[in-house]
N, C-alpha and C positions, 0 to 999 in steps of 0.2 A: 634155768640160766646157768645155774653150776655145772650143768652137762657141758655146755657149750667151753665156759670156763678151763673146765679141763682138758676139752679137746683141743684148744687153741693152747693152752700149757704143754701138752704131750708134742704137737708139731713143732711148737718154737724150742724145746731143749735138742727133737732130733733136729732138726736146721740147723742147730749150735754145734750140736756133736759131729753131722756132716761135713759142716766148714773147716773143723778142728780133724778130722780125720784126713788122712793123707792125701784120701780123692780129691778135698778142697783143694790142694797143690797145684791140681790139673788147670782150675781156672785161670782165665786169662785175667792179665793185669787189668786196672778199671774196671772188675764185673759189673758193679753196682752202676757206678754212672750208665755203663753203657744201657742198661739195663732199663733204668730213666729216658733215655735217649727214643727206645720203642711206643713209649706212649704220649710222646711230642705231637702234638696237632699241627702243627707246620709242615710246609712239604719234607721232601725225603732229601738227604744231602746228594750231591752230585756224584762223592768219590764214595768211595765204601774205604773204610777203615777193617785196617787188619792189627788186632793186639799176639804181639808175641811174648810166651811167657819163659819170663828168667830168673832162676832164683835168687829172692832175695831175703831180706828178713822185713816182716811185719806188725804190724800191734795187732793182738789178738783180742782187741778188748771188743768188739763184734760181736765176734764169737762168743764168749762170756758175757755179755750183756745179754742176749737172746737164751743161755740157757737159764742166767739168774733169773729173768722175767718170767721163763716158762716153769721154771719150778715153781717160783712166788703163785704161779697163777694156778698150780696145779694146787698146790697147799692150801690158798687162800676158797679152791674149789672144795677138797677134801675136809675143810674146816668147818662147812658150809653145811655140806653134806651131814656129816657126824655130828655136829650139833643140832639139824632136827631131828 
């Protein structure tokens, strides 16, 4: 189980480090929602939606949330580990 632990710790800080890196910039505004919006069971909406992105400022706290969790889970794995 601590394998696993860690492997989900390792992906969730790079995700963090990803969004916080410049490339993150690139996404469109709304990612997340829209994101939600693909695995809706209702039919398909009629228009399509187009997000354009313009710079703004944002909370970053996402992003630090995902890498705080992934290190907690990487340590909390590696604690795990060294103690048997």
């Amino acid at each position: 189980m601590s394998l696993w632990t860690l492997r989900i710790g390792i992906v969730l800080v790079i995700t963090g480090l990803a969004l916080l890196s410049p490339l993150g910039d690139l996404l469109p505004l709304n990612f997340w929602p829209s994101l939600t919006s693909l695995f809706a069971t209702g039919p398909a909406p009629a228009e399509q939606v187009f997000y354009r992105v313009v710079p703004c400022e944002q909370s970053r706290a996402v992003e630090f949330m995902l890498i705080g969790s992934g290190l907690a889970s990487v340590g909390a794995s590696l604690y795990v580990r060294l103690r048997k």
